[in-house]
N, C-alpha and C positions, 0 to 999 in steps of 0.2 A: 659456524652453523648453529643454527636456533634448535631446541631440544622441546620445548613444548608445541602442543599442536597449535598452528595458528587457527584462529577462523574469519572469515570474510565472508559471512553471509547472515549480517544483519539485517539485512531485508527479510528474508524469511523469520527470522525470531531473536529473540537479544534475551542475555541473564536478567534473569531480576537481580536488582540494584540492592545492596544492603540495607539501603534505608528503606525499601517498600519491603523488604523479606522482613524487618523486625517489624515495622510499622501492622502485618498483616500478623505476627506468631501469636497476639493474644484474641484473635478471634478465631483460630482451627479448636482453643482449649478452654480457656478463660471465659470470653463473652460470644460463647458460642450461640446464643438465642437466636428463635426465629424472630425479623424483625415485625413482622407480623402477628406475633403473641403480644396479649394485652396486659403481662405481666413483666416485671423489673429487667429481667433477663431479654425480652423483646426489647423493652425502651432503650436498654442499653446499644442491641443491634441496630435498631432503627436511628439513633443518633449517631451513630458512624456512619451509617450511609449516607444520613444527611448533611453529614459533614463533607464526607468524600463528594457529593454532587455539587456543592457551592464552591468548593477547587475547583471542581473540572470547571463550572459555572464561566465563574471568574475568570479563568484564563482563555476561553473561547470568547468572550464576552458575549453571553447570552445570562437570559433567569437561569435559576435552577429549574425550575417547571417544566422547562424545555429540553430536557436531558433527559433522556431513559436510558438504563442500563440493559445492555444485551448479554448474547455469550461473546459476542466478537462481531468483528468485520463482516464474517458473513451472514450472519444473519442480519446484522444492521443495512446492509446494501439490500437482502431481501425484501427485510419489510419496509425499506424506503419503495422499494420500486412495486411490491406488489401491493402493499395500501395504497399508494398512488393511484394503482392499476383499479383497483378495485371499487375506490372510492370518489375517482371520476370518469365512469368505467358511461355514465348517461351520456358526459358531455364529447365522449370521445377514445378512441382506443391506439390513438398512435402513439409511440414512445420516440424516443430521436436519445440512442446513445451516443461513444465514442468507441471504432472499432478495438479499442487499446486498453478500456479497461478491465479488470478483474473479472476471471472466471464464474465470479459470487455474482457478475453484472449480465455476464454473456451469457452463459447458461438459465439463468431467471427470465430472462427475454425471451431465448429460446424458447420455453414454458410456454411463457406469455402467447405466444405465437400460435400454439397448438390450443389456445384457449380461445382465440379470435382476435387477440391484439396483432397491429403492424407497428415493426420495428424498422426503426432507419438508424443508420450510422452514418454521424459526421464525418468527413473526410478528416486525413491528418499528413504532415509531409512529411520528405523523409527525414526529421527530427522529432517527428511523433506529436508534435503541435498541431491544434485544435483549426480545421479553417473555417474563421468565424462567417466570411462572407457565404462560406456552401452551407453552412449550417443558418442561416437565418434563409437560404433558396428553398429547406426543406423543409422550414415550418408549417404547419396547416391550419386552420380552422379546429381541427380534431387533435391538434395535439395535446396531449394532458403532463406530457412529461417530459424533461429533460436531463440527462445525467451526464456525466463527465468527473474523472479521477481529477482531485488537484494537482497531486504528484505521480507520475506512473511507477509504477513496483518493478520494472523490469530495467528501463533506460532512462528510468529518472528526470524524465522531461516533468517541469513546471508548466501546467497547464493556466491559460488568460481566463480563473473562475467568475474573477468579476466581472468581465465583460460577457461572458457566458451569461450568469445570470442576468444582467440587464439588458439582454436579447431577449433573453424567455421570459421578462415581464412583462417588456414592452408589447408581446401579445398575450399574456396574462397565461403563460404557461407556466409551473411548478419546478423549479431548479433543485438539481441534487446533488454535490459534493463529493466524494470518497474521499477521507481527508486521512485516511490507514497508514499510506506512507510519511504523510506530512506533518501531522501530531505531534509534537513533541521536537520536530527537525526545522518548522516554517513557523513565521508567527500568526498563530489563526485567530481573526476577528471574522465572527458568521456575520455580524451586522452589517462590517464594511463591505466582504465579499459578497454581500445579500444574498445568501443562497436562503433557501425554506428547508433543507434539511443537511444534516453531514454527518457521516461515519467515521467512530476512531474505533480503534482497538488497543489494545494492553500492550502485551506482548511486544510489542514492535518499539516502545520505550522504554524498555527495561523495568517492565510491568507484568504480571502474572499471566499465565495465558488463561482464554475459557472464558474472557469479560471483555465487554467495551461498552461504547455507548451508540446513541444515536440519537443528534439534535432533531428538534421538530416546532418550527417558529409557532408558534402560539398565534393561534386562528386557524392555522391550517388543522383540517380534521382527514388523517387518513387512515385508514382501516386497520384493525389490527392483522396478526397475523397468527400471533400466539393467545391462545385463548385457554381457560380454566382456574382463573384465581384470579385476587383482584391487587396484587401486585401493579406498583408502576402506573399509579393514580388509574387503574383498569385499562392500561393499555397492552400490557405486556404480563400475562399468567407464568408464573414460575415463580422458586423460591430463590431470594437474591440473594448470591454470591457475598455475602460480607466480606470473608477476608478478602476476595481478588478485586470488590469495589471497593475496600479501603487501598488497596496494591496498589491499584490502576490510581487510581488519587494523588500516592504520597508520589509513585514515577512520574508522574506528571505536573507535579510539585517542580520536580528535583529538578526534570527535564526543561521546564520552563524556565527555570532562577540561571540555569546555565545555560539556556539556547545561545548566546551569543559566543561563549565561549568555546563550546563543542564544534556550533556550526562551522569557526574559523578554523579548529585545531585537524577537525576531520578531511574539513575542505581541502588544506595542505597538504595530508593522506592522499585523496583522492589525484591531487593535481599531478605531487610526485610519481605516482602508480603509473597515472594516464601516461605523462610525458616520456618516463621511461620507457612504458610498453609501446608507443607509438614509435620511439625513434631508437629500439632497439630488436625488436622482432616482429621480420618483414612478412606484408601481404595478408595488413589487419585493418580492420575496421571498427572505429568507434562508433556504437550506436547511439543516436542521442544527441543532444546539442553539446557543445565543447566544451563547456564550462559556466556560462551564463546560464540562469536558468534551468539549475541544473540542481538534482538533489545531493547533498552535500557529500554522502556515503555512497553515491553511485558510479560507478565503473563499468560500462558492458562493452563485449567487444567482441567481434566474430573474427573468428580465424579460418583464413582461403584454405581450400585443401583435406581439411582435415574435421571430424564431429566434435563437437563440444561435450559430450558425454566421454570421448576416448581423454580429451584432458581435464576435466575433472576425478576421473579415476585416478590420472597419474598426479593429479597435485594435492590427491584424498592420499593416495601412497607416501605423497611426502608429506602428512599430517597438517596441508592446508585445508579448507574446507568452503568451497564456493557452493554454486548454482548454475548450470544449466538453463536457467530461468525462473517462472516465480514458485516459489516452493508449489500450492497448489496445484502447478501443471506438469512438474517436472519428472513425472512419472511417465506422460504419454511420449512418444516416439514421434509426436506430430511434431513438424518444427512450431517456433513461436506466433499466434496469430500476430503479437504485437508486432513484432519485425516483419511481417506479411503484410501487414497495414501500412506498414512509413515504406513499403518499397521496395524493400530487400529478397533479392532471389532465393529461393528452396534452403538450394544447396548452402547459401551465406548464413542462412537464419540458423539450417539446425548448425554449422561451426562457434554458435554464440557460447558466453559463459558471461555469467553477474559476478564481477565482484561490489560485495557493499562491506564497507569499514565501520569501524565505532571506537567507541569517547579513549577504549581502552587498547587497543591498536597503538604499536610503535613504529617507527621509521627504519628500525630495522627489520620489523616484519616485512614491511611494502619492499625493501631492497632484497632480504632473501627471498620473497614469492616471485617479484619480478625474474629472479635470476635462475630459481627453478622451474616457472612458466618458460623462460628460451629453450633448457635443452627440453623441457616435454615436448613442447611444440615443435624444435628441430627432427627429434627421434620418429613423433607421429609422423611428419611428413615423408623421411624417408622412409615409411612401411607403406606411404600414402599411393593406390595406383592413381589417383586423381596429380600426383605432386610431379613432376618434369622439372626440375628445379633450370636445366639448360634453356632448355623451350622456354619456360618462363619470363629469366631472364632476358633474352631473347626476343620477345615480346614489350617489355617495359619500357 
């Protein structure tokens, strides 16, 4: 039996990394300046961020120019979607999401809506894949916007981003990215996938939390959002994060020089977990595509019968530590819009749980969870009045 708590819920947030934790200790003390001061102590702030922006640069392959530093994800999917909103607000106010991404995406819409914008959502099946033919039926004349997740945060579907955007250019509509999950896990070139904009955050590659970024192609002019200083070539007011923009840098350093390595070592994680759970604890569902196209650390899976919040508690008891879905929404009692979207009935969606792995995960983790996931989920069904395990079978 394992004695430390495992965790499997990297999707929601990951350690910072050794080498981003020292790489940031001499600027909470040492070169604490603002980098906005026109003395020693500034220059010194302002050349680590300029450093840290031509990493990030570099490995997205875009300028540095094109990079502004956020506090995170969500506000980077904001100000994608509302400078858009707002700044081709003459030529038209329709938006065309996917119903599957991020709360930071649905909720802004929402907004948007009660402002005078119309929102459409692209259809998706039930593997949570993009359907590009309904989504070029609902383009319009008026549409100014297009968004879609690369990676989904809940079932880990790899989203078709370059074919996305070369729909939305080919009517000269503005494509947008969530690339949150994908950072650091897929290889991102914004030029190849031609998006005009894309969101990363920190945190999710073993990077600081409280910072990310958000690309924005050069020519496109969209509005700001955050206003009061001249931060962020005057795009974005606030005082920049040094140490979490040097963080977010060195982790995505680290996370790129080993993407090849991780993505194979985790995938393995994942595969073993899946296969396990599929052919050893009956009357479950994997959400998601099988393994193709799939995010490397991702595992979701609903279970017949029983809530997904009653085994999460019991595999928090045995000092595992999952998700219920994406951290952001995991509070509310609603089941998942994402699993509502690709198909899935009520009752299936709220039985879900995320498992997501990382670089530091062993194989004997994934074999004790597995083996403590059978009896929780045995035990829930027999308290289960949904569960008839005769009938059931019976049925099959």
């Amino acid at each position: 039996m394992l004695k430390k708590p495992i965790y499997f819920d990297h999707a929601a947030t990951t350690p910072v990394c050794e080498e981003a934790f020292m790489k940031m200790k001499p600027y909470f003390t040492d070169i604490f300046g603002n980098p906005n001061s026109q003395h020693a102590y500034g220059r010194e702030a302002v050349k680590a961020v300029d450093e840290a922006r031509d990493t990030i640069a570099a490995i997205i392959n875009c300028k540095p120019n094109e990079l502004y530093f956020t506090s995170g994800g969500t506000e980077s999917d904001n100000w994608a979607l509302r400078g858009a909103a707002s700044a081709f607000k003459n030529k038209g106010r329709h938006i065309i999401i996917s119903p599957i991404e991020h709360a930071a995406m649905i909720t802004t819409a929402h907004v948007l809506e009660k402002e005078g914008y119309e929102i459409s959502f692209m259809k998706v099946d039930g593997e949570g894949f993009v359907d590009l033919e309904h989504l070029k039926s609902i383009i319009r004349s008026d549409t100014i916007f297009i968004g879609c997740m690369l990676a989904n945060n809940e079932v880990g579907t790899i989203e078709p981003i370059k074919e996305i955007a070369a729909i939305a250019h080919e009517r000269g509509v503005v494509c947008f990215a969530d690339a949150v999950q994908a950072a650091g896990v897929l290889k991102i070139d914004v030029k190849d996938l031609g998006v005009d904009m894309l969101s990363m955050s920190s945190h999710k590659i073993y990077g600081p939390k409280g910072v990310g970024a958000l690309y924005i192609r050069n020519g496109l002019l969209i509005d700001s959002i955050q206003t009061g200083g001249h931060q962020e070539r005057m795009k974005r007011g606030g005082t920049t994060n040094v140490p979490g923009v040097v963080g977010f840098a060195e982790a995505f350093r680290i996370a790129a020089r080993d993407l090849d390595k991780n993505f194979e070592y985790v995938s393995m994680l994942r595969d073993r977990f899946i296969d396990r759970v599929l052919k050893e604890v009956p009357f479950v569902k994997l959400n998601g595509p099988a393994k193709e196209n799939r995010l490397p650390a991702n595992a979701d899976f609903s279970f017949r019968y029983i809530e997904g919040e009653s085994i999460l508690f019991s595999l928090d008891l045995a000092g595992i530590a999952v998700s219920s879905g994406s951290a952001c929404s995991s509070g509310s009692l609603e089941p998942s819009h994402v699993l509502l979207a690709m198909g899935l009935p009520e009752g299936l969606a709220h039985g879900s749980i995320r498992f997501s792995f990382g670089k530091h995960n062993t194989v004997e983790e994934i074999d004790y969870a597995v083996d403590v996931l059978k009896g929780a989920v045995e035990r829930l069904r027999e308290m289960s009045p949904l569960f008839n395990k005769k009938e059931i079978l019976k049925n099959v």
